[in-house]
Structures are given as structure tokens and as C-alpha cells.
MDTraj code that builds the backbone (N, CA, C; nanometers):
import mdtraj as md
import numpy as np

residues = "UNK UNK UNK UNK UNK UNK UNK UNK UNK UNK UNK UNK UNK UNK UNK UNK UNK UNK UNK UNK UNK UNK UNK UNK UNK UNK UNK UNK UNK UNK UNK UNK UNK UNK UNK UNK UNK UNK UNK UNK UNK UNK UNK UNK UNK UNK UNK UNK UNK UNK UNK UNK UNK UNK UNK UNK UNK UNK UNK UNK UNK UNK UNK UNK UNK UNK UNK UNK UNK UNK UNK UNK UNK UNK UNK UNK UNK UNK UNK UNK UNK UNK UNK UNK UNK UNK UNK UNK UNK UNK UNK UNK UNK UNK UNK UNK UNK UNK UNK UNK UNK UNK UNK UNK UNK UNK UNK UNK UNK UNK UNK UNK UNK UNK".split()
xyz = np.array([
    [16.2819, 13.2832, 6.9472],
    [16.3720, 13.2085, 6.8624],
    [16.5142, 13.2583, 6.8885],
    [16.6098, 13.1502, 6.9449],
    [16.7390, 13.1820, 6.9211],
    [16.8065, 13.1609, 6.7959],
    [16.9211, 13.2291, 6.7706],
    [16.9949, 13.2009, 6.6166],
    [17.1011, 13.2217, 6.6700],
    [17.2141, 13.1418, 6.6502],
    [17.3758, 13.1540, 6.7260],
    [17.4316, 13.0692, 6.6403],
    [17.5702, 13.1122, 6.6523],
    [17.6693, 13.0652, 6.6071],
    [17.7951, 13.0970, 6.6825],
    [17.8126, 12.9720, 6.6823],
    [17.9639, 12.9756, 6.8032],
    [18.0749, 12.8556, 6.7415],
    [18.2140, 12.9567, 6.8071],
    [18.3116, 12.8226, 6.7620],
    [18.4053, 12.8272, 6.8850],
    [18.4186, 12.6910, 6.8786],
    [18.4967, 12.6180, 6.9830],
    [18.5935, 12.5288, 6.8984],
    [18.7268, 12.5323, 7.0106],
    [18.8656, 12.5098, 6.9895],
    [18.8739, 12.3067, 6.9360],
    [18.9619, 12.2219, 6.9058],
    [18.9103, 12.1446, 6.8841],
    [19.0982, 12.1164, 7.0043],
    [19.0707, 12.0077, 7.0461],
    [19.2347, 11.9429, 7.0913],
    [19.3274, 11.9109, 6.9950],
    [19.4650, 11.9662, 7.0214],
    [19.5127, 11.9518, 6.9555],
    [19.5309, 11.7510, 6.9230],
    [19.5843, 11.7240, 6.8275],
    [19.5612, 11.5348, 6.7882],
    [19.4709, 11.5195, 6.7670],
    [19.3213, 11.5886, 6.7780],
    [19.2177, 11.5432, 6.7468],
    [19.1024, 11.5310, 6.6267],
    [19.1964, 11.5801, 6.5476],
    [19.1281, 11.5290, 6.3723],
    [19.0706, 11.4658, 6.3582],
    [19.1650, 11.3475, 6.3670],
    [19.0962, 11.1922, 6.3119],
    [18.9532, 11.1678, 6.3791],
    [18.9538, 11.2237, 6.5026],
    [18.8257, 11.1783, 6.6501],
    [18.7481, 11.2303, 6.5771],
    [18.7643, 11.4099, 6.5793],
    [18.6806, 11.4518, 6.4942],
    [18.5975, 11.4279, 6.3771],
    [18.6791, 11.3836, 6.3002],
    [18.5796, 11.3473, 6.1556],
    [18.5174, 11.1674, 6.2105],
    [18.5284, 11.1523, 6.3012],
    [18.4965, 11.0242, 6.3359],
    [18.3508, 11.0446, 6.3825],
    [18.3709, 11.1535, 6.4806],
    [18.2453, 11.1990, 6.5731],
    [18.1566, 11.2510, 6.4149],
    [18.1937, 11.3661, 6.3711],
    [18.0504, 11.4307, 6.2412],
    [18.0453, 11.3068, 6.1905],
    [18.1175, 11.1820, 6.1480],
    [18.0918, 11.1034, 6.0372],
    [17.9639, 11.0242, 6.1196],
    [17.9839, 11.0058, 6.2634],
    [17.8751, 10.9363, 6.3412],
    [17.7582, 11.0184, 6.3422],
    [17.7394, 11.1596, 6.3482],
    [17.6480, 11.2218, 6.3319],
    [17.5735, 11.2141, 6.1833],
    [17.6326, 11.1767, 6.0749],
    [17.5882, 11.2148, 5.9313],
    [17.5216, 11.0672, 5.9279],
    [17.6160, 10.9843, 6.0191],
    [17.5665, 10.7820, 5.9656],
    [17.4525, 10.8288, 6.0709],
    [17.4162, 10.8697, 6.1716],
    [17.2818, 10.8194, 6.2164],
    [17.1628, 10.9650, 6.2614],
    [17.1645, 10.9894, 6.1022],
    [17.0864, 11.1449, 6.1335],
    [16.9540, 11.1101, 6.1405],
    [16.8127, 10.9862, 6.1427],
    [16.7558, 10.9959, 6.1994],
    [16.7265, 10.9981, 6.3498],
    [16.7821, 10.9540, 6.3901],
    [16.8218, 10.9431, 6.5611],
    [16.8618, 11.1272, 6.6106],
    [16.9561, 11.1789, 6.5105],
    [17.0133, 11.2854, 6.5389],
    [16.8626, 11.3887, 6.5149],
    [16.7955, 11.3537, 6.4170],
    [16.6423, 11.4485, 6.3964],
    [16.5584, 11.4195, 6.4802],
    [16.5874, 11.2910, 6.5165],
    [16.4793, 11.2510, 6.6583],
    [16.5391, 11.3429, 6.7513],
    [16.6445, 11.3856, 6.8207],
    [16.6765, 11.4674, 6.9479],
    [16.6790, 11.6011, 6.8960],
    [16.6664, 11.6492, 6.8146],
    [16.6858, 11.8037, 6.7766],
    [16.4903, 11.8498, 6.8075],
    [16.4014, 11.7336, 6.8027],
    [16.2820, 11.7656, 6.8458],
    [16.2543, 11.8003, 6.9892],
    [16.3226, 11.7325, 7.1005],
    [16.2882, 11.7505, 7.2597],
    [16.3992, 11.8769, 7.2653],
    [16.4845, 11.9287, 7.1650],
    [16.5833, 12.0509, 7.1742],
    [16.4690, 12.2042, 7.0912],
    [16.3673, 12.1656, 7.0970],
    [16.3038, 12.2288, 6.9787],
    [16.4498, 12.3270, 6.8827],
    [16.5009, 12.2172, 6.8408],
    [16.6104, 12.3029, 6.7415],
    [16.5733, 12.2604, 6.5585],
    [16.5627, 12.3907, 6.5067],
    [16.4862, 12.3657, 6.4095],
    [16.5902, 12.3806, 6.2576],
    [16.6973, 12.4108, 6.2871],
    [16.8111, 12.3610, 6.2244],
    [16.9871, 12.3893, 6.3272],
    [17.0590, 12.2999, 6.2753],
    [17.1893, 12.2911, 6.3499],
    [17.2351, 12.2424, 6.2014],
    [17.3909, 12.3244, 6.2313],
    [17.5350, 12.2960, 6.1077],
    [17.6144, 12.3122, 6.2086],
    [17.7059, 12.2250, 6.1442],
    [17.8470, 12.2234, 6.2132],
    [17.9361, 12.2810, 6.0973],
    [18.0435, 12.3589, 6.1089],
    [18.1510, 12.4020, 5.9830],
    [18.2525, 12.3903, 6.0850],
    [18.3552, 12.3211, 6.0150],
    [18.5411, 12.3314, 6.0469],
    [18.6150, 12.4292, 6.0014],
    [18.6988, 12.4381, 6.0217],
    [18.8068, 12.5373, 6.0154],
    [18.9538, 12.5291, 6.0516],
    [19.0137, 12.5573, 6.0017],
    [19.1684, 12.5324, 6.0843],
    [19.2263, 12.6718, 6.0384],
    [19.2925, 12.6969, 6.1300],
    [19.3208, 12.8516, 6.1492],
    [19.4560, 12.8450, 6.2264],
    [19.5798, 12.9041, 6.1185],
    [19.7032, 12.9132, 6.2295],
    [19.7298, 12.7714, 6.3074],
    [19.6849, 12.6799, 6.2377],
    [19.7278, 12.5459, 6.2660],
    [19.5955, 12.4987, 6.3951],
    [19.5331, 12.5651, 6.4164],
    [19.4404, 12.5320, 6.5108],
    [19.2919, 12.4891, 6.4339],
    [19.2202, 12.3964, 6.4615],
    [19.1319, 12.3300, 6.4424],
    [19.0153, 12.3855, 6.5348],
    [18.9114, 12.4638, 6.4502],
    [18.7740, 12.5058, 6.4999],
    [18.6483, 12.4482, 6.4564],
    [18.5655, 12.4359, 6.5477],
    [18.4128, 12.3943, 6.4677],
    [18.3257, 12.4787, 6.5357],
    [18.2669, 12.4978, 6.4540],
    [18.1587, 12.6183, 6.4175],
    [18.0226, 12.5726, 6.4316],
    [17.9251, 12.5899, 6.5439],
    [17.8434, 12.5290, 6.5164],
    [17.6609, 12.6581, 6.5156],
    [17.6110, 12.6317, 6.4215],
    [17.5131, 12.6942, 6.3633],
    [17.3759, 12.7096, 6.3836],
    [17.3025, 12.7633, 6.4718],
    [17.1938, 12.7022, 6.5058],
    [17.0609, 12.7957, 6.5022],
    [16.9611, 12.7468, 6.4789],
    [16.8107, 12.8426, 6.4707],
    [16.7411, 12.7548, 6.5760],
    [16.7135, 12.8068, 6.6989],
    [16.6216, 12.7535, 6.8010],
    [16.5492, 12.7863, 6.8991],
    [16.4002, 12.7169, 6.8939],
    [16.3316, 12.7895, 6.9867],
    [16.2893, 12.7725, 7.1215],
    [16.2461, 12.8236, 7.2069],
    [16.2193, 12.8659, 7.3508],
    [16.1831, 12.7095, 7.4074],
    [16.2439, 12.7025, 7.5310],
    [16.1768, 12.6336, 7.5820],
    [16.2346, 12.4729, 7.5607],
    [16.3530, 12.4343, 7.4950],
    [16.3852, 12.3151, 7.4323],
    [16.4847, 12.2480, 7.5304],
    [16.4982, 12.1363, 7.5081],
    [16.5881, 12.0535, 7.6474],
    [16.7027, 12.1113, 7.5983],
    [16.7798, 12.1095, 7.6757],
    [16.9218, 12.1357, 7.6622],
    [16.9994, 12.0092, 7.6537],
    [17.1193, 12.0010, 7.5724],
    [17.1366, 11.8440, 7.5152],
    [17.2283, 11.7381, 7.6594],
    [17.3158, 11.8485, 7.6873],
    [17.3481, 11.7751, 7.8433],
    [17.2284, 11.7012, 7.9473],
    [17.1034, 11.7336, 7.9205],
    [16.9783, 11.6847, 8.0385],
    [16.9387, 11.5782, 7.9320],
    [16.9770, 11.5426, 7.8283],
    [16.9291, 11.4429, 7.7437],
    [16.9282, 11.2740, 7.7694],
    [16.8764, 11.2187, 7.7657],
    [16.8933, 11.0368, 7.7942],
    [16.8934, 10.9895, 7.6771],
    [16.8844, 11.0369, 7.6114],
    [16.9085, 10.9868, 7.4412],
    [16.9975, 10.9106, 7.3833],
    [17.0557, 10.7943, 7.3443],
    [17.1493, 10.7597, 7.3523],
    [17.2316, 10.8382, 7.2626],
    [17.1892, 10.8326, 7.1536],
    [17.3212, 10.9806, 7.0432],
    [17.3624, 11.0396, 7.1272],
    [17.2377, 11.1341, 7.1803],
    [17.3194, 11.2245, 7.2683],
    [17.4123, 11.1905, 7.3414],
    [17.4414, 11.0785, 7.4847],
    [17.5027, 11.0569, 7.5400],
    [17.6378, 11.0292, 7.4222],
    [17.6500, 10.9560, 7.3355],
    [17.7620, 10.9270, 7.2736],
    [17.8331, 11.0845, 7.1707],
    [17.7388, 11.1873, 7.1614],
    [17.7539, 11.2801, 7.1284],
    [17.8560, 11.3688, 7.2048],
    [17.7970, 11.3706, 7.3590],
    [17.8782, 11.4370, 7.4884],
    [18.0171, 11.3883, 7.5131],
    [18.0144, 11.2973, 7.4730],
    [18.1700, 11.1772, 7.5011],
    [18.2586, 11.2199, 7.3674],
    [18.2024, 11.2653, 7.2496],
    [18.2957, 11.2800, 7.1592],
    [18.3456, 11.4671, 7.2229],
    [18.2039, 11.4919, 7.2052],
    [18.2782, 11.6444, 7.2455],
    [18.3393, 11.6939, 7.4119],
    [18.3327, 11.5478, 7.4647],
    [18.4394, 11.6180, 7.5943],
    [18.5586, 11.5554, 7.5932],
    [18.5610, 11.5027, 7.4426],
    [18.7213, 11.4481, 7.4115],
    [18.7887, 11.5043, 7.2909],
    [18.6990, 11.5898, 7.2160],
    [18.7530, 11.6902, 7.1328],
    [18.7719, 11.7958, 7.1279],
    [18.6963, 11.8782, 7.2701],
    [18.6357, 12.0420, 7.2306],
    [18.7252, 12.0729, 7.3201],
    [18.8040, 12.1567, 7.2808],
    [18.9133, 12.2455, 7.4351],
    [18.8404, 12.2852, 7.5336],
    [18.8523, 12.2876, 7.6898],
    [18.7860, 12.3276, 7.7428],
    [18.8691, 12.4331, 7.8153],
    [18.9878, 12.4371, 7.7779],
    [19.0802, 12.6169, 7.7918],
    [19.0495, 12.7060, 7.7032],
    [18.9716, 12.7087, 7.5886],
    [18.9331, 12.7935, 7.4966],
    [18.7827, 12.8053, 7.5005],
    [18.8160, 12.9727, 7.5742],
    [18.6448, 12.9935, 7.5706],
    [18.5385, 13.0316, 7.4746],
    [18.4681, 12.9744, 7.4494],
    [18.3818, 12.9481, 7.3447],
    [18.3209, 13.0956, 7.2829],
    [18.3509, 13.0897, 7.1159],
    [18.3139, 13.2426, 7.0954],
    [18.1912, 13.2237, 7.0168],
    [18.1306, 13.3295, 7.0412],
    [17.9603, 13.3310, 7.0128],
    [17.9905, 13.4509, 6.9080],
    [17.9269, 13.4617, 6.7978],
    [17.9570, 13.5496, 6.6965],
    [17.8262, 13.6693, 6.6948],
    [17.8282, 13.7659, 6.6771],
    [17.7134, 13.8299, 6.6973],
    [17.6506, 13.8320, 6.5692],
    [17.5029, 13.8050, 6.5480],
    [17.4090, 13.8115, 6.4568],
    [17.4038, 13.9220, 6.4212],
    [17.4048, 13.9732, 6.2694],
    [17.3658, 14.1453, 6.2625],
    [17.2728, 14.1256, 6.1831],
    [17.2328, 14.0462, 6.0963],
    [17.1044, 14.0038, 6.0155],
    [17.0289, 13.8644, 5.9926],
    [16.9191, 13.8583, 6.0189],
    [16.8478, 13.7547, 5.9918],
    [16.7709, 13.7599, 5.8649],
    [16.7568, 13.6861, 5.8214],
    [16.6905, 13.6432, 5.6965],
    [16.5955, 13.5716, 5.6685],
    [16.5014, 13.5627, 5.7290],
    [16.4055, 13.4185, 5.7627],
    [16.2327, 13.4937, 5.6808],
    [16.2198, 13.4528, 5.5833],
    [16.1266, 13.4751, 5.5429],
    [15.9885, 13.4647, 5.6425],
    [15.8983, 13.5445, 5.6879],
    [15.7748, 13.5269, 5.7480],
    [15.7100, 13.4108, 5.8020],
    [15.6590, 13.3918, 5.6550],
    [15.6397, 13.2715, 5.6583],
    [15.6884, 13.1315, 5.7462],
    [15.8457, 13.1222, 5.7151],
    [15.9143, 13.0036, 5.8085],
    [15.9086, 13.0759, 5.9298],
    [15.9544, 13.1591, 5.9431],
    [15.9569, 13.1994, 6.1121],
    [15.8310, 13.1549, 6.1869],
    [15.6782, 13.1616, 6.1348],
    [15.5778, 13.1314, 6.1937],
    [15.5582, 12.9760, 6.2438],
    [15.6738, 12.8999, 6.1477],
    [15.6705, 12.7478, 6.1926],
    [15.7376, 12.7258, 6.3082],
    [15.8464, 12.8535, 6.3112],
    [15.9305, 12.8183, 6.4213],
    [15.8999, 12.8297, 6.5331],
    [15.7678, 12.8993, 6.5810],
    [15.7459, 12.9786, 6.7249],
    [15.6596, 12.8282, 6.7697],
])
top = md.Topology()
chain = top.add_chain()
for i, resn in enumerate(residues, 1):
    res = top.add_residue(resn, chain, resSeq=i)
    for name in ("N", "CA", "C"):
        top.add_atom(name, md.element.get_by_symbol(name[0]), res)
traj = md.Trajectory(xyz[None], top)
């Protein structure tokens, strides 16, 4: 099981895109629960931020071994997913991965996750 959390830069002007892109993710979250299955990703959050005038999103994830990676996807979300984030996400700002120091996952759920 992976657990990560990473944030990436957003372009600058790109607000409006932004809340355009999550608002497309929130309007079609069965489609979006349909691809998080061939990702075996067993939860994903996104959190914003603006920091020093800069715009971050944070994205949150518990996932396990073995899952497509969303770029190899034919999915259509996905594809319209990739198009928002290679028109929002800086790609001069290298992506920071936060280090985990505790997990919390009761037994129990963890056994669903493997």
C-alpha cells in the first residue's frame, strides 16, 4: 500500500480552469470511481492552497500495488482529466511529496486494501 501526498504548483491565471477542472471531477464522480478501480486507488483528495500569492493543490492518496497508472488510461475522464492538468499544473515546479510519519488505518481497513 502506497499513502502520499504531494503538491504541485498551479499556473499562474489559472483559478478559474482550476475550479472548473475539480468542479468536473465532483459533477462526474461515478465515472471518476469507475477509474480509481483499474488505479487500485482506494481513496484520493485533492486540497488547495494559495501561498504567497501562489496557488497549490495537494493531492492525497491511499493506494495499492500493482494499479494502472492514470497517464496509460483510455478512460475518457481520464483523458479529459490529463488536459486539465497539463494546462494547470506548473511543470517548472517540481512536485513535492511530503513525507508520511504516521499512518492511522485501523487493521481491519488495511486488510481491504491489500
Amino acid at each position: 500500500m502506497n499513502i502520499e501526498l504531494m503538491r504541485f504548483r498551479v499556473k499562474p491565471g489559472k483559478t478559474e480552469r482550476v475550479d472548473q477542472w475539480l468542479q468536473f471531477l465532483n459533477s462526474n464522480m461515478p465515472a471518476v470511481l469507475e477509474t480509481l478501480e483499474g488505479e487500485r486507488m482506494y481513496v484520493e483528495t485533492i486540497f488547495s492552497e494559495t501561498l504567497d500569492g501562489a496557488e497549490y493543490l495537494y493531492w492525497y492518496s491511499i493506494q495499492g500495488h500493482g494499479g494502472t497508472e492514470v497517464r496509460d488510461s483510455a478512460h475518457w475522464l481520464d483523458e479529459k482529466h490529463l488536459e486539465y492538468w497539463d494546462e494547470c499544473i506548473d511543470p517548472e515546479f517540481a512536485p513535492q511529496t511530503l513525507v508520511t510519519r504516521v499512518s492511522m488505518i485501523p487493521q481491519r481497513i488495511r486488510e481491504q486494501m491489500q
